[in-house]
C-alpha positions as CSV (number, residue, x, y, z in Angstrom):
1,X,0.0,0.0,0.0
2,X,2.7,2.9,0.9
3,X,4.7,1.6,-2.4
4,X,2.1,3.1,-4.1
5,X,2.3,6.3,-2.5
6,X,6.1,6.7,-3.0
7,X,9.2,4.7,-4.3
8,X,11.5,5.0,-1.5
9,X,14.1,2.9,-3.4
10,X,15.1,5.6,-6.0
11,X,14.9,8.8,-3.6
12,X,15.9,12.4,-4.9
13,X,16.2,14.3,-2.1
14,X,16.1,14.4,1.6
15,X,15.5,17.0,4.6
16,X,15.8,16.7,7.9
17,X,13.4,19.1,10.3
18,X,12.1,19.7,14.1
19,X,9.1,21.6,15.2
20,X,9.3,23.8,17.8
21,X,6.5,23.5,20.6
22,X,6.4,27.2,21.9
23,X,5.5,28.7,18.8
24,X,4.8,25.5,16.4
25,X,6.8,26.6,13.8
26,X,8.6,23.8,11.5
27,X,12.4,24.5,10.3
28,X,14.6,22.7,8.9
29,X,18.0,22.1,9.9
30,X,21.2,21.7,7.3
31,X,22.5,17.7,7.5
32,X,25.6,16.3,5.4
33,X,25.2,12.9,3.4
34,X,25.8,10.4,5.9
35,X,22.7,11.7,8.5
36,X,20.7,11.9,4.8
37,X,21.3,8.4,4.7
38,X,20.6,7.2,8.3
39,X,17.2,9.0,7.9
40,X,16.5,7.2,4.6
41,X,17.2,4.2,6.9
42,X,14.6,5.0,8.7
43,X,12.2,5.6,6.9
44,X,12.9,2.3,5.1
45,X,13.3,0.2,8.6
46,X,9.5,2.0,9.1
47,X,7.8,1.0,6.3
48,X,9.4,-2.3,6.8
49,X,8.2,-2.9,10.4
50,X,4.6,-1.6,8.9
51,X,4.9,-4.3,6.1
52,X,6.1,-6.9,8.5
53,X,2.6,-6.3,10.7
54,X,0.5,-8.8,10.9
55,X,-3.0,-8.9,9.0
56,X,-4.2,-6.4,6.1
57,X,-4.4,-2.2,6.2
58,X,-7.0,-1.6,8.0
59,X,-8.6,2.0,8.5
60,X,-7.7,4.2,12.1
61,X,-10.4,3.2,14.5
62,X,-10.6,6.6,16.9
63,X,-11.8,4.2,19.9
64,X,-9.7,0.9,19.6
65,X,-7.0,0.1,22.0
66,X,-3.7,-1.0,19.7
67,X,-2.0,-3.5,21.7
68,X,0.2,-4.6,19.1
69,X,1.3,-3.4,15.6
70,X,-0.6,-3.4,13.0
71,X,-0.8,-2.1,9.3
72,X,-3.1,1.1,10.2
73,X,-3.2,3.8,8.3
74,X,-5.4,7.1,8.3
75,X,-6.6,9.6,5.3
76,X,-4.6,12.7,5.8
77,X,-8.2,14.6,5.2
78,X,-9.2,13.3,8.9
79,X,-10.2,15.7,11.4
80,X,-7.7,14.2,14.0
81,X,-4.9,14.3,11.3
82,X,-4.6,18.0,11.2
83,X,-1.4,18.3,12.4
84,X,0.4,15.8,10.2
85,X,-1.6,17.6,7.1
86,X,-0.5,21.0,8.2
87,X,3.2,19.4,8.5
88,X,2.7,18.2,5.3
89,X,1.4,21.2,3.5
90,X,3.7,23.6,5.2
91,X,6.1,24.1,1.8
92,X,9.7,25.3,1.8
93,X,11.0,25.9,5.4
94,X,13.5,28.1,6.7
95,X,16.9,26.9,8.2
96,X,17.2,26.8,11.4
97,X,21.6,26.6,12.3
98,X,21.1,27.1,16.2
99,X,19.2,23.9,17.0
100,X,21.5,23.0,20.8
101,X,19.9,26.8,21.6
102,X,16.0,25.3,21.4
103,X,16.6,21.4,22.5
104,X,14.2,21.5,25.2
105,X,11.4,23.5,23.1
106,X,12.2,19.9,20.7
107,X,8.2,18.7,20.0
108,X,9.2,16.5,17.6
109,X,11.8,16.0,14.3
110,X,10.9,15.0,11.2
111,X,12.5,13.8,7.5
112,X,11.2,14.8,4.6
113,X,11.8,12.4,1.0
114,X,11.0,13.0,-2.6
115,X,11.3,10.5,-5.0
116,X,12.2,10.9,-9.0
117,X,8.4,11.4,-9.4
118,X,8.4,14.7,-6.9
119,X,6.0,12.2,-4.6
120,X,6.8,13.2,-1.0
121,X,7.0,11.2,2.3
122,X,7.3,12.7,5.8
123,X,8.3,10.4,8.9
124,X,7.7,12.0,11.9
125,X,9.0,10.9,15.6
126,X,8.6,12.4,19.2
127,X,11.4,13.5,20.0
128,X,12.3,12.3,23.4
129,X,15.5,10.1,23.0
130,X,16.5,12.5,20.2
131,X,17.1,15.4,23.0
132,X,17.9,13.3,25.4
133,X,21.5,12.6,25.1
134,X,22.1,16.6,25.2
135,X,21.7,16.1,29.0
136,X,24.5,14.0,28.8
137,X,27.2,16.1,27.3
138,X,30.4,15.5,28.6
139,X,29.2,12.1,30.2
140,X,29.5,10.0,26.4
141,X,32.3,9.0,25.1
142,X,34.3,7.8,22.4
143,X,37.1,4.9,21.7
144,X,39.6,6.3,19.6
145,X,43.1,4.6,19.1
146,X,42.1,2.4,21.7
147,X,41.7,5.2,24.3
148,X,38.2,6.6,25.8
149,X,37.8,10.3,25.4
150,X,35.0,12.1,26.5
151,X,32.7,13.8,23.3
152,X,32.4,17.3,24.3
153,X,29.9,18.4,21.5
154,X,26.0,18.5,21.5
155,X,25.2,14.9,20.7
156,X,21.8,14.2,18.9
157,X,20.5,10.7,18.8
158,X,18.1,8.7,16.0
159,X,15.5,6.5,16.5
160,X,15.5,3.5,14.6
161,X,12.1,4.2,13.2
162,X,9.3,6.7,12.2
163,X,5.7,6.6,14.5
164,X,4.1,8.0,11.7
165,X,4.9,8.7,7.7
166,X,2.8,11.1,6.2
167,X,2.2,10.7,2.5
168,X,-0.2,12.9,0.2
169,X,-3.5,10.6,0.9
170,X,-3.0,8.8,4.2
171,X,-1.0,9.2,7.7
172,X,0.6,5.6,8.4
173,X,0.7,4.9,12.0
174,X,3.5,2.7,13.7
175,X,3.1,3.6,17.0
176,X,-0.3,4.6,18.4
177,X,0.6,6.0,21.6
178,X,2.8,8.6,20.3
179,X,0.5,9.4,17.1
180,X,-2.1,10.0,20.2
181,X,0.5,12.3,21.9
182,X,1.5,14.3,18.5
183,X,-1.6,14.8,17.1
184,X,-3.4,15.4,20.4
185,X,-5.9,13.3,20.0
186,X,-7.7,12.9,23.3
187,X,-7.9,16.6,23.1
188,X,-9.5,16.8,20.0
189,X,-12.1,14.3,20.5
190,X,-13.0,16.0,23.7
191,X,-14.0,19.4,21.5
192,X,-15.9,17.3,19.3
193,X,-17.7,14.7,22.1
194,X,-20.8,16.3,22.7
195,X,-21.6,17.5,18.2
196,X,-20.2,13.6,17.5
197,X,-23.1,12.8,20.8
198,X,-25.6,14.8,18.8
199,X,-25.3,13.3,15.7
200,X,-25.8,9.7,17.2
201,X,-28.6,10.7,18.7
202,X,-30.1,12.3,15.3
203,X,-29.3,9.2,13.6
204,X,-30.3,6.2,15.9
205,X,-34.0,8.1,17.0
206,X,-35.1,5.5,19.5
207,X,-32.1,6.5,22.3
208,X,-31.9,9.1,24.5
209,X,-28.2,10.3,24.9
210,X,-29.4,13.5,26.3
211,X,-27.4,13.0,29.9
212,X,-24.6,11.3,28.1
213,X,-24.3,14.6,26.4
214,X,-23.8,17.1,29.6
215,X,-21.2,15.2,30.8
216,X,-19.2,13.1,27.8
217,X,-15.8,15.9,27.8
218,X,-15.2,14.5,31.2
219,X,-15.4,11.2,30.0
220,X,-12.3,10.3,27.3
221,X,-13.2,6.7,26.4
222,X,-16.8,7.6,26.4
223,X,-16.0,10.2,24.2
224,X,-13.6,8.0,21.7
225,X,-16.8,5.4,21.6
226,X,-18.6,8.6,20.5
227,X,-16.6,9.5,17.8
228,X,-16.6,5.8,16.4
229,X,-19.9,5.2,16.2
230,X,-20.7,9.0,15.0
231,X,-18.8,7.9,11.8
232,X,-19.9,4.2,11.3
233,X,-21.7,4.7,7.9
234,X,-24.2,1.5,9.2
235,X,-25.9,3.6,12.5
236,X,-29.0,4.4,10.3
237,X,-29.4,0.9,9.8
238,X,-29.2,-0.1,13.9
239,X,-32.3,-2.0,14.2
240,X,-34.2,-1.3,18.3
241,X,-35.2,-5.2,19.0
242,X,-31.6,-5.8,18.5
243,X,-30.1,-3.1,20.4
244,X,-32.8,-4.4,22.8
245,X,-31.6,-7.7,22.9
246,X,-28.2,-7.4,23.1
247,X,-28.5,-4.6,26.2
248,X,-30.9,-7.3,28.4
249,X,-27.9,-9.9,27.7
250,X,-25.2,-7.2,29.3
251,X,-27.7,-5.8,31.7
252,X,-28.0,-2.8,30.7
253,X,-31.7,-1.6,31.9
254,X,-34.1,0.9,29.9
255,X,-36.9,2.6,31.0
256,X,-39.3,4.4,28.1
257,X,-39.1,7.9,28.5
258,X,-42.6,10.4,27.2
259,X,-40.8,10.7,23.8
260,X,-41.0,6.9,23.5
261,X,-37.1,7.2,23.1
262,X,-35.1,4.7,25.4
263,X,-32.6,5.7,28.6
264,X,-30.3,3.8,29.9
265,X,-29.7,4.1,33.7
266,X,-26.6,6.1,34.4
267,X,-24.5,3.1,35.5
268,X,-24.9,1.6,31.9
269,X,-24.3,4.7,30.1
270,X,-20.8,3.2,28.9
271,X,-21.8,-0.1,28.4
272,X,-24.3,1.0,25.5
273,X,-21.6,3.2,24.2
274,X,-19.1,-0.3,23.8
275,X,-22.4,-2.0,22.3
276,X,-23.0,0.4,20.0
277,X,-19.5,0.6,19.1
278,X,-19.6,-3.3,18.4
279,X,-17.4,-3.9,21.5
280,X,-20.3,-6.2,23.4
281,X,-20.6,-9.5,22.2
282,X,-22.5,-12.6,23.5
283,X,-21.3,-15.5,22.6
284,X,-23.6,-19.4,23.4
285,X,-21.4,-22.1,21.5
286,X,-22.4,-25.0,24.3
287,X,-25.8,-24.1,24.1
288,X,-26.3,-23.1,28.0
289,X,-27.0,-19.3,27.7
290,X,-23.8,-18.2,27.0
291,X,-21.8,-15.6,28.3
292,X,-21.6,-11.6,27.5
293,X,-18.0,-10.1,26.5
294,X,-16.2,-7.3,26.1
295,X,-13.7,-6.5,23.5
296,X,-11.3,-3.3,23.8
297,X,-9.0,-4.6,21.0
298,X,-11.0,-5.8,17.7
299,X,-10.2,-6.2,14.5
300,X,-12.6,-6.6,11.3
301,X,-11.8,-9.8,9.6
């Protein structure tokens, strides 16, 4: 899939960048050819650990817990990809020669390819081990002629690998957590809870989500659930005897409020949220009632 985004086997050009977190500015900083080619190794050693992943691409899900790698990948067009798009969009960048002056203002770094076709690729990482050896300035050191000496300069240090690579279409994610933490995600889903709340509750008619609502930006799983099911193209379709059914099997309790619109008691508010997001199950394979489940980690097969 990211082969046909970009050939990062015959690559023109590379830049190497950081973004600043006081002011969120994005420079780029001047590199000879042998850090070109470690950052080309990256990106490589990236989209090889996403390749390696087991099962097929499979679209961000806002509200599933990534345990392990997979191949995930996001469209760049996605409200919770704003900053990698405005990363990606930014253009031609200034230099920036005085980087040991702003190493603690570090948010993240970033390398920038172009292959023969002028298709671009952006690999982004948090920056924490990157600025970390700085603290350690005269405390590395060096064998030379068989004799330890300590390094007196500014020492950066690469990762081995990207957590995300941005291409035109899609944002590639290798490591959730830190996506999470770059994008700032939780954040952004908060804003969004109670409109994403609003929209479930315009689409499935029979629920009442109206005390859900008040509270949901307190509430950051709640609100991820929210956001899923707000985009599930299928909610129009949810069919009330099967909501029904499925909520007596997990004990979630109704009452019928004057609307005719169903409410859940308050202690089951989440538990409708995981139903609705497809995250309760009940499963009866001896034929004795079965049991309910709950799945925080799921994948479509």
């Amino acid at each position: 899939m990211i082969e046909n985004d970009i050939d990062i086997e015959n690559i023109a050009s590379v830049n190497f960048g950081i973004a600043l977190r006081s002011n969120g500015s994005f420079y780029f900083v001047p590199t000879d050819a042998g850090l070109k080619s470690a950052l080309k190794e990256m990106i490589s050693g990236t989209v090889a650990a996403l390749n390696s992943a087991q099962g097929d691409w499979q679209a961000y899900d806002i509200s599933e817990d990534y345990g392990q790698r997979r191949r995930v990948y996001c469209n760049r067009d996605s409200e919770y990809m704003a900053v990698f798009s405005t990363l990606f969009e930014a253009g031609a960048l200034d230099d920036l020669t005085n980087l040991p002056d702003h190493v603690n203002d570090i948010e993240y770094y970033f390398a920038e390819i172009t292959d023969h076709q002028n298709r671009r690729m952006i690999g982004v990482r948090k920056a924490t081990q990157f600025k970390g050896t700085v603290k350690a300035k005269n405390r590395l050191v060096r064998m030379a002629n068989d004799t330890l000496s300590i390094i007196g300069d500014t020492v950066f240090k690469l990762d081995n690998e990207f957590d995300v690579l941005i291409t035109d279409a899609r944002v590639y994610i290798l490591n959730d957590a830190k996506m999470q933490q770059l994008a700032d995600i939780t954040s952004r889903v908060a804003a969004t809870a109670k409109d994403k709340i609003q929209v479930i509750e315009d689409t499935i008619t029979f629920l009442d989500f109206s005390r859900v609502k008040e509270k949901i930006e307190k509430h950051p799983r709640v609100a991820r659930y929210a956001a899923s099911i707000a985009q599930n193209p299928l909610i129009a379709d949810f069919q009330r005897a099967k909501i029904e059914t499925l909520a007596q099997q997990h004990g979630i309790v109704f009452k019928t409020l004057d609307s005719g619109k169903l409410q859940c008691r308050v202690q089951d508010e989440a538990k409708l949220m995981e139903l609705l997001d497809a995250r309760r199950y009940h499963l009866d394979l001896a034929d004795n009632g079965g049991d309910p489940y709950r799945a925080t980690g799921r994948q479509k097969v």
